[in-house]
Backbone as JSON, one array per atom type, in Angstrom:
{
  "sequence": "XXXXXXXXXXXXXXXXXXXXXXXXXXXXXXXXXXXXXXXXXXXXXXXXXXXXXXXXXXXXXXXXXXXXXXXXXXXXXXXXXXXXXXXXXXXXXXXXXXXXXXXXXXXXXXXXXXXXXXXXXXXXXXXXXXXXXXXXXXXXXXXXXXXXXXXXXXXXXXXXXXXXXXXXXXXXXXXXXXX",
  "N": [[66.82, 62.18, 125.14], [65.23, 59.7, 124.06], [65.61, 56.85, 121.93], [63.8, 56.41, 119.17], [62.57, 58.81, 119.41], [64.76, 60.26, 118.28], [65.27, 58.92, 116.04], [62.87, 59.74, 114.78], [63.21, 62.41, 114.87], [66.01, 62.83, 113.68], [65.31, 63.43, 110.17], [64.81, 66.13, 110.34], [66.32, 67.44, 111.91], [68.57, 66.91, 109.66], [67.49, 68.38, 107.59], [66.86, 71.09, 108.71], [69.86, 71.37, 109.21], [71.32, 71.79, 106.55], [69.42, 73.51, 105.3], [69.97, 76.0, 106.96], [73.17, 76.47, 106.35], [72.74, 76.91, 103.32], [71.82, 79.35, 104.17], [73.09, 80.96, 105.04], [75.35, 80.23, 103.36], [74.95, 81.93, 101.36], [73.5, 81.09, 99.01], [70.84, 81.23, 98.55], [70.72, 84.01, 97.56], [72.03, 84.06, 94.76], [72.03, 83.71, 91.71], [71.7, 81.03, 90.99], [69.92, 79.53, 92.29], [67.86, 80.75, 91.05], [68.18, 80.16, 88.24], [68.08, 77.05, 88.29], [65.3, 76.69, 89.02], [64.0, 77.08, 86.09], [64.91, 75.53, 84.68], [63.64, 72.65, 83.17], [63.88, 69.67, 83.87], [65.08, 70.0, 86.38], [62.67, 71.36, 87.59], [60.77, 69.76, 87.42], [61.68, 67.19, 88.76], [61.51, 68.35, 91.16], [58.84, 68.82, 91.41], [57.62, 65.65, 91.97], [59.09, 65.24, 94.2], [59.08, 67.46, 96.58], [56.9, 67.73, 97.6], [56.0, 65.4, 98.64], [58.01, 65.16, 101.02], [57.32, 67.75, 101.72], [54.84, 67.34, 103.12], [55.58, 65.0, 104.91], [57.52, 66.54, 106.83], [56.05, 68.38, 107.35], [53.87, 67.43, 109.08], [55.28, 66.1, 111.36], [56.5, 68.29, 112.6], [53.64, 69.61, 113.36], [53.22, 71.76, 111.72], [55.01, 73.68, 111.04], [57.56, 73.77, 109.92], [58.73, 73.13, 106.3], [60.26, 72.31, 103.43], [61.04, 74.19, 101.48], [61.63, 76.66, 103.26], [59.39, 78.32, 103.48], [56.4, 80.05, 103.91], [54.22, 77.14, 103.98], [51.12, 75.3, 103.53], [49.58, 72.69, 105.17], [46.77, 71.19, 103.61], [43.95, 69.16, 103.64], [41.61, 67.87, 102.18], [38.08, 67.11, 100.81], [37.48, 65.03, 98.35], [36.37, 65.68, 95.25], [35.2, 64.15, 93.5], [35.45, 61.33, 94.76], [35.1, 61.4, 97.43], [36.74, 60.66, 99.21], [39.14, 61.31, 101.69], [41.76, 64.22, 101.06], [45.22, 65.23, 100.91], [47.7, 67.94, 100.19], [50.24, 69.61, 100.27], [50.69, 72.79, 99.86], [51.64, 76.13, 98.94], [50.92, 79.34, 100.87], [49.93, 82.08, 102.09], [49.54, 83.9, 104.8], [47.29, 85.74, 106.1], [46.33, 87.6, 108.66], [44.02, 85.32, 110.64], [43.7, 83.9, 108.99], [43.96, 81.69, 105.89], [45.8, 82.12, 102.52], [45.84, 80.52, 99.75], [46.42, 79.58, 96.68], [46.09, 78.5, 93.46], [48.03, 77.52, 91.9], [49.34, 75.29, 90.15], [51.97, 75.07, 89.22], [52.28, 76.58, 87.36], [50.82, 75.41, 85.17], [48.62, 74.02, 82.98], [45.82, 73.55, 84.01], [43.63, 73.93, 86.89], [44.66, 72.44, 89.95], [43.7, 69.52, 91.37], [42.85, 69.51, 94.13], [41.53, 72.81, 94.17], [39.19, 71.7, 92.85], [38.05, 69.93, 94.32], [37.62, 71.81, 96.66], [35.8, 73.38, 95.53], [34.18, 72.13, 95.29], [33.2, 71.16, 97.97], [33.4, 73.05, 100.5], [34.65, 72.8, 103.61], [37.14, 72.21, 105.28], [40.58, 70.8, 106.73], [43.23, 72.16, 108.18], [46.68, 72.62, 108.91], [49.21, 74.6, 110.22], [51.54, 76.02, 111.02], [51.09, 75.29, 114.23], [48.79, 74.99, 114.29], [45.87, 73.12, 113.88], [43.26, 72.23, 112.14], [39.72, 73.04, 111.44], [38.57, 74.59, 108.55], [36.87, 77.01, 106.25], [36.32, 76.94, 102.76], [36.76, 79.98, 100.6], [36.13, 80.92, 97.22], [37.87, 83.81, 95.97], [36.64, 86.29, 93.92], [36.29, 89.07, 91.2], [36.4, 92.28, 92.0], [37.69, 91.71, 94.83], [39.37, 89.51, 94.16], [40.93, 90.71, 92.68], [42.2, 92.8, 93.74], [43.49, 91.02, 96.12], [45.22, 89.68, 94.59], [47.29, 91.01, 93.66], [48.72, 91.58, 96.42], [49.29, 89.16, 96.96], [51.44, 88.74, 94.26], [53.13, 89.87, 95.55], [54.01, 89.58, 97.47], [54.9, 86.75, 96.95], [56.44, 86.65, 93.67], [56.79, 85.01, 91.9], [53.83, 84.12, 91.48], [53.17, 85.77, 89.72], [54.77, 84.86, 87.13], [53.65, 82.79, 86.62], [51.2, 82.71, 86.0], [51.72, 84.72, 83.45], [52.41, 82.49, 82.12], [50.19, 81.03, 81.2], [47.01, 80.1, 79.97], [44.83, 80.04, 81.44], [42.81, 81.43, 84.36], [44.3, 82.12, 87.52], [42.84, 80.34, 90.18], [42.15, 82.08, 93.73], [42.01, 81.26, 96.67], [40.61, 81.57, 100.12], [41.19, 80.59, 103.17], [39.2, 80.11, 105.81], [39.44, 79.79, 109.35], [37.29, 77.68, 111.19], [36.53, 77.77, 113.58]],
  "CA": [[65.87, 61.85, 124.09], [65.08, 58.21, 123.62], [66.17, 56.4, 120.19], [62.87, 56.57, 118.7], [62.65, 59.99, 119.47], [66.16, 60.79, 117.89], [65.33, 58.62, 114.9], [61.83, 60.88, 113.9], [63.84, 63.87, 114.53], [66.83, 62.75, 112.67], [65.68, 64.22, 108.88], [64.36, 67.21, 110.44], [67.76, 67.79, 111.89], [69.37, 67.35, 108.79], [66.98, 69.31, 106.12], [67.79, 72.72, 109.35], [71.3, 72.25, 108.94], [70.95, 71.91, 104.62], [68.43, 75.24, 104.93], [71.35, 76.78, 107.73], [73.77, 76.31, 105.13], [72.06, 77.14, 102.5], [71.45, 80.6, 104.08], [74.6, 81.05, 105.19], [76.42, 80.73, 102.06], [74.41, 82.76, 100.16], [73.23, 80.57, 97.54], [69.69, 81.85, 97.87], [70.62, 84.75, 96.69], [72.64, 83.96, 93.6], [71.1, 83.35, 90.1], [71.73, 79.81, 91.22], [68.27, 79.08, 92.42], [66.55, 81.16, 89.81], [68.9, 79.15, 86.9], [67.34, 75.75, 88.29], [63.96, 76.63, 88.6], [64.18, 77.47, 85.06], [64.91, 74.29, 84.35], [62.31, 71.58, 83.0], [64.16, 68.82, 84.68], [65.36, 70.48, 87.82], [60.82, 71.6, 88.22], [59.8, 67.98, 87.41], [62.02, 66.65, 89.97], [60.64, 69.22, 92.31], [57.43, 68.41, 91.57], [57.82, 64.56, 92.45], [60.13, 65.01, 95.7], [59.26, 68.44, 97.51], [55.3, 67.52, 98.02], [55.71, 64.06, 99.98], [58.42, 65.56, 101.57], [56.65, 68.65, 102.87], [53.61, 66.58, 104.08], [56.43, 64.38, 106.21], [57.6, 67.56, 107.58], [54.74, 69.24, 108.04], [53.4, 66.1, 110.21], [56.58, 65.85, 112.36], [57.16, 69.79, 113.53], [53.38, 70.78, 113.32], [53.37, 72.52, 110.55], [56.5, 74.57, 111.57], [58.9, 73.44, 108.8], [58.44, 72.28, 104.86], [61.84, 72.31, 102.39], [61.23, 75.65, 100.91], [61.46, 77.72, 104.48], [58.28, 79.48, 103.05], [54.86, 79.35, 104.62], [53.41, 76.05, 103.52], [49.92, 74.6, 104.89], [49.36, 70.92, 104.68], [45.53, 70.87, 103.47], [43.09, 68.38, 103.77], [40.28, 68.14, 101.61], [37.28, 65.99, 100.17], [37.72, 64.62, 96.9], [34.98, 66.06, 94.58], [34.23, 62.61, 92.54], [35.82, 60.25, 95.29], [34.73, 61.29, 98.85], [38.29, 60.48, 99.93], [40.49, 62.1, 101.98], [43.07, 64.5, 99.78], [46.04, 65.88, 101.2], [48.32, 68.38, 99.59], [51.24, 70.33, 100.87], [50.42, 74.04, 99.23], [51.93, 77.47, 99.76], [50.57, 80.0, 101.66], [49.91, 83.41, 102.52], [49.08, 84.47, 105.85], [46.44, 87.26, 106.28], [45.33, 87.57, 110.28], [43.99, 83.86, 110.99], [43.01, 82.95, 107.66], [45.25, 81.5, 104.89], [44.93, 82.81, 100.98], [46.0, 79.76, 98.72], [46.59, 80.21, 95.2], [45.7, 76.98, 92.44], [49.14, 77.96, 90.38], [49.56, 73.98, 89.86], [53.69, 75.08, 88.87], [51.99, 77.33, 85.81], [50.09, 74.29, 84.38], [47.13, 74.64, 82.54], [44.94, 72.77, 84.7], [43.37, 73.84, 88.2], [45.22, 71.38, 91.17], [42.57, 69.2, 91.77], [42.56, 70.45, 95.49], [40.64, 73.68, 93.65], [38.16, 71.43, 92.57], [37.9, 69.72, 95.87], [37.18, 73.2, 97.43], [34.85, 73.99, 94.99], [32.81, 70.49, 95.7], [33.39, 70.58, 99.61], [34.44, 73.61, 100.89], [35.15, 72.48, 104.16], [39.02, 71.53, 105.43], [41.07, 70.96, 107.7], [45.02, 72.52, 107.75], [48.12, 72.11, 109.56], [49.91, 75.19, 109.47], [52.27, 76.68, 112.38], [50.94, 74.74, 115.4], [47.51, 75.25, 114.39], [45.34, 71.93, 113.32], [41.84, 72.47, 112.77], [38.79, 73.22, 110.62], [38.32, 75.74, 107.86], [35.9, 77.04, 105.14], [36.95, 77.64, 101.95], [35.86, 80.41, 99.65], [37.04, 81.15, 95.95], [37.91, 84.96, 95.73], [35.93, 87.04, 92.38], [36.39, 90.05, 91.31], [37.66, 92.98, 92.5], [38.02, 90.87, 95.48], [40.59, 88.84, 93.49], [42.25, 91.38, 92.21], [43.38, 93.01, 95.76], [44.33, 90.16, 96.86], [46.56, 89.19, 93.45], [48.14, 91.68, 93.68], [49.61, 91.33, 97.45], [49.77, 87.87, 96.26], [52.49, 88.84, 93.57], [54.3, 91.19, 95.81], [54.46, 88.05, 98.56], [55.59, 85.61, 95.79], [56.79, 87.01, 92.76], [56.74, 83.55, 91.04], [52.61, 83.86, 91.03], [53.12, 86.38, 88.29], [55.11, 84.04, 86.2], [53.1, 81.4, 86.49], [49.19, 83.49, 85.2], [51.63, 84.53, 82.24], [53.23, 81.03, 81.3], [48.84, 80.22, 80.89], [45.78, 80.97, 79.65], [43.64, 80.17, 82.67], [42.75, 82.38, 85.64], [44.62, 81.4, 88.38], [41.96, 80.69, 91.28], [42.99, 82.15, 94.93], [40.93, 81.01, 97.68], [40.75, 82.35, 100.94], [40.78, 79.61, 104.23], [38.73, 80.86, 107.33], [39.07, 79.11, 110.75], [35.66, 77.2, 111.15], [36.16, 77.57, 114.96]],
  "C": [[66.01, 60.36, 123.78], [65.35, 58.32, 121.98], [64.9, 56.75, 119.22], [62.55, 57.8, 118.31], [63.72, 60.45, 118.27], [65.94, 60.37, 116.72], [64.28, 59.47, 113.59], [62.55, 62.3, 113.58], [65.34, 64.0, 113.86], [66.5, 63.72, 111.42], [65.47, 65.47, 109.36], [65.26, 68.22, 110.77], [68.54, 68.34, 110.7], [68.78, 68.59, 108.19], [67.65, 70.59, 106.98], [69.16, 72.52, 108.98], [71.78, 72.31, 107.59], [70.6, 73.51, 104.93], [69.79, 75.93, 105.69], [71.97, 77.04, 106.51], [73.5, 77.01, 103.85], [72.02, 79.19, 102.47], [72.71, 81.26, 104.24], [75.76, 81.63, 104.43], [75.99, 81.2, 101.38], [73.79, 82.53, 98.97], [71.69, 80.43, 97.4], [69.67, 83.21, 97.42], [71.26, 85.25, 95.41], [72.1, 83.73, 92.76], [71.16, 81.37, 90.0], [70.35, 79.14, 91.54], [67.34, 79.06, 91.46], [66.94, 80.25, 88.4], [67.82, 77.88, 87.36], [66.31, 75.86, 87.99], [63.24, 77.2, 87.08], [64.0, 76.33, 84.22], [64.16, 73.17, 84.06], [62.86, 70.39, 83.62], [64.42, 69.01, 85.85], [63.23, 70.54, 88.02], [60.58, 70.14, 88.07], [60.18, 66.91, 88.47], [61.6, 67.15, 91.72], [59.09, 68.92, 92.28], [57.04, 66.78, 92.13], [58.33, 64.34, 94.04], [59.61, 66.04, 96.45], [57.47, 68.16, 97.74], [55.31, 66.58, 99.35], [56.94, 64.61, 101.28], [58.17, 66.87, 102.9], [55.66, 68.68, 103.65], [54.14, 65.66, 105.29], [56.67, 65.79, 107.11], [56.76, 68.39, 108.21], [53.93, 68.97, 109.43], [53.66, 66.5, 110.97], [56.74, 67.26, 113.05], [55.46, 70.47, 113.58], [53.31, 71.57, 112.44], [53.81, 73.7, 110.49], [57.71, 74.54, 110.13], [58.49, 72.56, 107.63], [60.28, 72.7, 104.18], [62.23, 72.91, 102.07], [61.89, 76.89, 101.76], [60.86, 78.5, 103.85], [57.1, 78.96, 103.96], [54.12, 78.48, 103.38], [52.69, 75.4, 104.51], [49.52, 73.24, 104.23], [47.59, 71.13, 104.85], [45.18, 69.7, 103.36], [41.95, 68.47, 103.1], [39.3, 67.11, 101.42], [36.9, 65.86, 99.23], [36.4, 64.96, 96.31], [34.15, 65.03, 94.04], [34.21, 61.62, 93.72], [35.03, 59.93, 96.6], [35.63, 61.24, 99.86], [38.65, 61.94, 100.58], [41.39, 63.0, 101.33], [44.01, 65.18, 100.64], [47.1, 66.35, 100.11], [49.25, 69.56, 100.27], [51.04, 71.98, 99.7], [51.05, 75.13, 99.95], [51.05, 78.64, 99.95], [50.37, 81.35, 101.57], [48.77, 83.32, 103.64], [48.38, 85.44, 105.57], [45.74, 86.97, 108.1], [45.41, 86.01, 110.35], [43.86, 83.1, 109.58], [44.21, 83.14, 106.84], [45.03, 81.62, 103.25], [46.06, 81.47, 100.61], [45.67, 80.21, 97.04], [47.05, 78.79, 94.45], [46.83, 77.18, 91.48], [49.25, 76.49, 89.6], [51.22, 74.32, 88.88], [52.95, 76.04, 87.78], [51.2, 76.27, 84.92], [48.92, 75.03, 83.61], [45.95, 74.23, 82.83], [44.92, 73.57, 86.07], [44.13, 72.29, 88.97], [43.52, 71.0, 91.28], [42.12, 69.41, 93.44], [41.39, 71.7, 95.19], [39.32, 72.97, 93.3], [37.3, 70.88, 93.99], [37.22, 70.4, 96.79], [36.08, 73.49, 96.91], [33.58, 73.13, 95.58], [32.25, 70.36, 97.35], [34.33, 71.46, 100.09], [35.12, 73.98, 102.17], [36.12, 71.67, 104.16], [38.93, 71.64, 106.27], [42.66, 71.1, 106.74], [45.64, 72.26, 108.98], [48.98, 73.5, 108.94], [50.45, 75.73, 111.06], [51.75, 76.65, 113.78], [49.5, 73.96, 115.31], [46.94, 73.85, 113.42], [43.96, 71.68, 113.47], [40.81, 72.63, 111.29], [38.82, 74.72, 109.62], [37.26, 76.05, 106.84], [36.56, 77.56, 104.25], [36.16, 78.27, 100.72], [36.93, 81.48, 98.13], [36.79, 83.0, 95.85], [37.67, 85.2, 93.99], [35.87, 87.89, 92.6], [37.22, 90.8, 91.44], [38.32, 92.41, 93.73], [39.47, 89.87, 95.24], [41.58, 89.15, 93.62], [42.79, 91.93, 93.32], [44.02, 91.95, 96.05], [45.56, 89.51, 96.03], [47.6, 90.07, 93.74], [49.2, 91.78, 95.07], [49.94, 90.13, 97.28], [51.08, 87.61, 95.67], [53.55, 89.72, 94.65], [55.12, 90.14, 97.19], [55.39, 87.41, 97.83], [55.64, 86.14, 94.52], [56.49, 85.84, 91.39], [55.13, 83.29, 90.82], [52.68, 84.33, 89.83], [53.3, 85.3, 87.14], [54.23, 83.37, 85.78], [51.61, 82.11, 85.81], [50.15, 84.21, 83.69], [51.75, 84.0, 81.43], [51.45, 80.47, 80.93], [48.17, 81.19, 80.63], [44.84, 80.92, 80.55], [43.77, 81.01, 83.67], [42.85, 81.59, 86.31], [43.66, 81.47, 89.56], [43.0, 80.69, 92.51], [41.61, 81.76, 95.74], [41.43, 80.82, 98.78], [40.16, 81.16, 102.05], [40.17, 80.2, 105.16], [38.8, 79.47, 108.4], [37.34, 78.92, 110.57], [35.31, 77.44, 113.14], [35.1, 78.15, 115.82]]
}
């Protein structure tokens, strides 16, 4: 492997043998995790650091590996006011080819402006486990919703939290391959 080589795949190295570790010793399944994310300074630092981080990673492997070891898809969108470009590192749920996103914004009380994005322009493009390509995106209503909340919560437990820490309805919206 040339230097260049060795130097991109340097952090990617490290963060696997951190996550290794990590799994290893058990300290995802201790009250150790759940204590932090509890935490208003431990989430605010997560909210600053684990985004740019999982859009580097995402890049670099493909969209094989983000910080969490959860399925995260590096979206692409087009800014509703701007026209721009938006990228945002978001988590996931797999269904078949298509990917269900969920606007939790950490429990905020605001839609991620990505949701609005979608709403304005609901063509993308993602980056998610090899795959780098076009999608359409459409906001699930209804009973529609609700099926899908509900495997939603049973995926990620932490959606729950987050629709009772607010008063807004959390929007999920559903990616399709455009291919």
């Amino acid at each position: 492997m040339s230097a260049p080589a060795l130097i991109r795949a340097a952090p990617i190295r490290v963060f696997l043998f951190f996550a290794r570790g990590l799994v290893t010793m058990g300290l995802l399944q201790t009250g150790l995790v759940k204590n932090a994310l509890e935490s208003d300074p431990v989430v605010n630092l997560l909210k600053r650091t684990v985004p740019p981080m999982d859009r580097f990673l995402l890049k670099a492997t493909r969209g094989w590996a983000n910080t969490g070891l959860q399925t995260v898809v590096l979206l692409e969108t087009v800014g509703a006011k701007s026209g721009q470009k938006r990228e945002i590192a978001t988590l996931c749920m797999p269904m078949g080819l298509d990917l269900i996103v969920v606007g939790s914004n950490w429990g905020g009380d605001r839609d991620p402006a990505w949701v609005h994005n979608l709403r304005a322009n609901p063509e993308a493009v993602v980056r998610f486990r090899g795959y780098y390509g076009p999608v359409q995106a459409k906001e699930l209503k209804g009973r529609e919703r609700v099926a899908m909340w509900d495997s939603l919560v049973r995926y990620n437990p932490q959606y729950a939290v987050y629709q009772e820490g607010t008063s807004r309805r959390i929007p999920v919206m559903q990616l399709t391959r455009s291919e």
